[in-house]
C-alpha positions as CSV (number, residue, x, y, z in Angstrom):
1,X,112.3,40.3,123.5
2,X,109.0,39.6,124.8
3,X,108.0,35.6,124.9
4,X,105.1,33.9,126.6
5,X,105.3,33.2,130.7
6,X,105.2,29.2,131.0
7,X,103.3,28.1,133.8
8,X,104.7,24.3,133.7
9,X,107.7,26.2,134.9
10,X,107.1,27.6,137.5
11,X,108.1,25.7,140.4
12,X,111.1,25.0,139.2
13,X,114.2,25.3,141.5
14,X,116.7,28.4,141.7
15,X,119.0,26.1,140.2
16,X,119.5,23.3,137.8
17,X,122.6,21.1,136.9
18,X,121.5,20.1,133.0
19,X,122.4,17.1,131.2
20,X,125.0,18.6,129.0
21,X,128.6,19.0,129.7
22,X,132.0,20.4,127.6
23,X,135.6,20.1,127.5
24,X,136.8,22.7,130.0
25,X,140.1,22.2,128.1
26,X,138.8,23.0,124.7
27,X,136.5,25.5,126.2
28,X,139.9,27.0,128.1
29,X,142.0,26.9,124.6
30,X,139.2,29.1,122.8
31,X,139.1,31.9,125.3
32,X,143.3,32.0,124.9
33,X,143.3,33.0,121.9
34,X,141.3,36.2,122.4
35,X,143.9,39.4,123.4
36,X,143.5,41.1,126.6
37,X,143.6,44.3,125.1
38,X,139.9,43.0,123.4
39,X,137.5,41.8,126.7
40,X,135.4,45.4,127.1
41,X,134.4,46.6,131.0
42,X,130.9,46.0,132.0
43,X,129.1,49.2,131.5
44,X,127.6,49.6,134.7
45,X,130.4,50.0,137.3
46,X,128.5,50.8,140.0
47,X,127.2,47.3,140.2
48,X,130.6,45.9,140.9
49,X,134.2,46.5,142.2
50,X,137.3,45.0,140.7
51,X,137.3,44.3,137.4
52,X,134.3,42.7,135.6
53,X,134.5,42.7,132.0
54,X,132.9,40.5,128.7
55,X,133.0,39.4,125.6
56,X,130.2,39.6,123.0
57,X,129.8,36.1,121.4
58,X,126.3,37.1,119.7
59,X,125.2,40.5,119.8
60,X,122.1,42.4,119.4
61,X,122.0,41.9,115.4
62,X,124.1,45.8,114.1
63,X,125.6,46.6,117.6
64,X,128.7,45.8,116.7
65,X,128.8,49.2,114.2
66,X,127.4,51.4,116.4
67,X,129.6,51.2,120.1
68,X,131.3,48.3,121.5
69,X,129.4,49.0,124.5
70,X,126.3,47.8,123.0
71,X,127.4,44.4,121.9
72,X,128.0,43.5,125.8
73,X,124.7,44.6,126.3
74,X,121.8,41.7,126.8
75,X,118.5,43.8,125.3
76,X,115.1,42.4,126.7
77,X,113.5,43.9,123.8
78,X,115.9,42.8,121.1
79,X,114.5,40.2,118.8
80,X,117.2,39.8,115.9
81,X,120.7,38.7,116.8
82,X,124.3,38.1,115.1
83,X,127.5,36.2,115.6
84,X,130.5,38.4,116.5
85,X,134.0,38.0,115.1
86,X,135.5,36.9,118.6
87,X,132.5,33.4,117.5
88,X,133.9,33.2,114.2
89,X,137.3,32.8,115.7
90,X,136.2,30.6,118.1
91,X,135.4,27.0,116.4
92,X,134.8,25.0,120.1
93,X,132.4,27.6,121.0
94,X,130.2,27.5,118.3
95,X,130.3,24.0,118.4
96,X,129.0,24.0,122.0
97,X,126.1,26.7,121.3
98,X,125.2,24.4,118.7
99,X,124.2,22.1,121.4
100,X,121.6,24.2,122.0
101,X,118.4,23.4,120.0
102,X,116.5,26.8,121.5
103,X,116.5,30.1,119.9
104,X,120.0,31.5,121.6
105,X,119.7,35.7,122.2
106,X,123.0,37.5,123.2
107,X,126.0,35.0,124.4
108,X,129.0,36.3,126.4
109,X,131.9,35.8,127.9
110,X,132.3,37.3,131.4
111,X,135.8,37.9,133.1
112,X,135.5,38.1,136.7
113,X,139.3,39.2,137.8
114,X,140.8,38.0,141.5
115,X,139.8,40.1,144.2
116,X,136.9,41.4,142.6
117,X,133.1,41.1,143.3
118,X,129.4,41.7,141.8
119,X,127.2,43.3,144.1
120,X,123.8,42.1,145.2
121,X,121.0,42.4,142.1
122,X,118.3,41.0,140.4
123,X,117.8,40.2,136.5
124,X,113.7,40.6,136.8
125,X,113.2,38.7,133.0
126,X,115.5,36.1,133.9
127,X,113.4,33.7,134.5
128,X,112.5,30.6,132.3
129,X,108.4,30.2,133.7
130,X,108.6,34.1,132.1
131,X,110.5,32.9,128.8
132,X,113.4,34.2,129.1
133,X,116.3,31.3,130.6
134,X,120.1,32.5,131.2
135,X,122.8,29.3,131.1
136,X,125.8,29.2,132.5
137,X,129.1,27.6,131.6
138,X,131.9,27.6,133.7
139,X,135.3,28.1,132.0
140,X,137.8,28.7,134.7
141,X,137.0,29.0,138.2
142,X,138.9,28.6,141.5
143,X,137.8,27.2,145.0
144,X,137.5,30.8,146.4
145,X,134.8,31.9,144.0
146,X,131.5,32.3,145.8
147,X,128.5,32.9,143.4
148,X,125.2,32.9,145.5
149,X,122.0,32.9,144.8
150,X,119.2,33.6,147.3
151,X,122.0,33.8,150.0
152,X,123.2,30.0,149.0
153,X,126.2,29.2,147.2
154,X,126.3,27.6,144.0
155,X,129.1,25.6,143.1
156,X,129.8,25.1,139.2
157,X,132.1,22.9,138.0
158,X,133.7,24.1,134.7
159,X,132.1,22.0,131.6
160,X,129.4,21.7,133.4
161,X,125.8,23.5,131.9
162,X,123.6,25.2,134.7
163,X,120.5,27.1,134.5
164,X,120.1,29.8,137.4
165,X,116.9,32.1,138.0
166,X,118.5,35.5,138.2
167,X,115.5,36.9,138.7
168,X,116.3,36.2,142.4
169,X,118.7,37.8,144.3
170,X,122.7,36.8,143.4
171,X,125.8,37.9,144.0
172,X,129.4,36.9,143.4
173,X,133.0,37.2,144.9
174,X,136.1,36.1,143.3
175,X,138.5,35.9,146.0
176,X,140.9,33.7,144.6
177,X,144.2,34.1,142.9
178,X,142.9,33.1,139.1
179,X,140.2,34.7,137.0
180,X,136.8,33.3,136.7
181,X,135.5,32.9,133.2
182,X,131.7,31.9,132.2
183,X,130.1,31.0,129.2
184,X,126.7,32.8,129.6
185,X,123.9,31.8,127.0
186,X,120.5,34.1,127.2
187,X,117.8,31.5,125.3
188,X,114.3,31.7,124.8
189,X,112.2,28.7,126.4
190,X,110.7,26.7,123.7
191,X,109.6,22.7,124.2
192,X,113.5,21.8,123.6
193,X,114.3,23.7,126.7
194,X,111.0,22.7,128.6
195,X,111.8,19.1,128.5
196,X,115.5,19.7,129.3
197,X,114.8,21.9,132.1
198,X,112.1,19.3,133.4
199,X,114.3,16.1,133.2
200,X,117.3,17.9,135.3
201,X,114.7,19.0,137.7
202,X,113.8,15.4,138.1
203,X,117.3,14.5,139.0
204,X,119.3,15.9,142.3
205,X,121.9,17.9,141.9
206,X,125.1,16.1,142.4
């Protein structure tokens, strides 16, 4: 999905703590519900080792009868998208994307298991001055996950909203004991997003 670059954005930070924050409790009672057997491996294993593996929450709009694979899949040059059945079962979560008042492309889950890490990459569209913002929510976490971005950690409190510029260089290591779960929302930048993007950039990150 191609959308306009947005100057006004670009010298934003890396990182942003937004004004918006969830029940990690009710975020945490949603993803128990959902079977084991049902999160799917990331498709690209060489960009990882352990286990790495996601749930589609909305999909590229028909993925989801074609391949599982491609429902996990975040298409840059998608532009319709649907809610998957793991959403519909799901009532907190699609309460909390509703906080969202920007158009919302594919949403995921992603498991990161203990004693597993994602290797060194970049997400080149990921950035919101090019359209295209990625938002993290922490789930569950655990004091020995390291997630860093341009070689600095990032330390995400779960309930907490943060937008990150992937297009940089990140990385992440679970070496903990627990999983680490995230609520990752791809949205297109329109004024909504501007403005909240602007006022968190106002405020240090605490």
């Amino acid at each position: 999905m191609h959308t306009p670059a947005i100057p006004a954005l670009s010298a934003l930070p890396d990182r942003l703590c937004l004004p918006l924050a969830f029940d990690p409790a009710r975020l945490l009672a949603d993803i128990a519900e959902i079977a084991d057997a049902d999160w799917i491996a990331h498709f690209v294993p060489g960009n990882y080792e352990g286990g790495w593996s996601v749930i589609p929450l909305r999909c590229t709009a028909g993925a989801g009868k074609l391949h599982p694979i491609l429902m996990i899949q975040s298409d840059p040059e998608a532009t319709e998208f649907e809610s998957t059945p793991w959403l519909e079962r799901a009532p907190y979560l699609t309460q909390v994307l509703a906080a969202f008042q920007c158009p919302l492309l594919a949403v995921r889950l992603m498991r990161l298991e203990p004693a597993s890490r994602i290797k060194p990459h970049r997400d080149l569209d990921l950035d919101a001055a090019r359209g295209t913002a990625r938002l993290h929510v922490p789930i569950t976490t655990n004091p020995d996950v390291d997630f860093r971005l341009n070689q600095q950690r990032v330390d995400m409190a779960p309930g907490s909203t943060w937008y990150l510029r992937l297009a940089d260089e990140h990385a992440i290591t679970n070496a903990g004991t627990a999983t680490r779960v995230h609520l990752v929302i791809d949205c297109a930048v329109d004024e909504w997003l501007t403005d909240l993007l602007k006022q968190a950039a106002a405020s240090p990150i605490v």
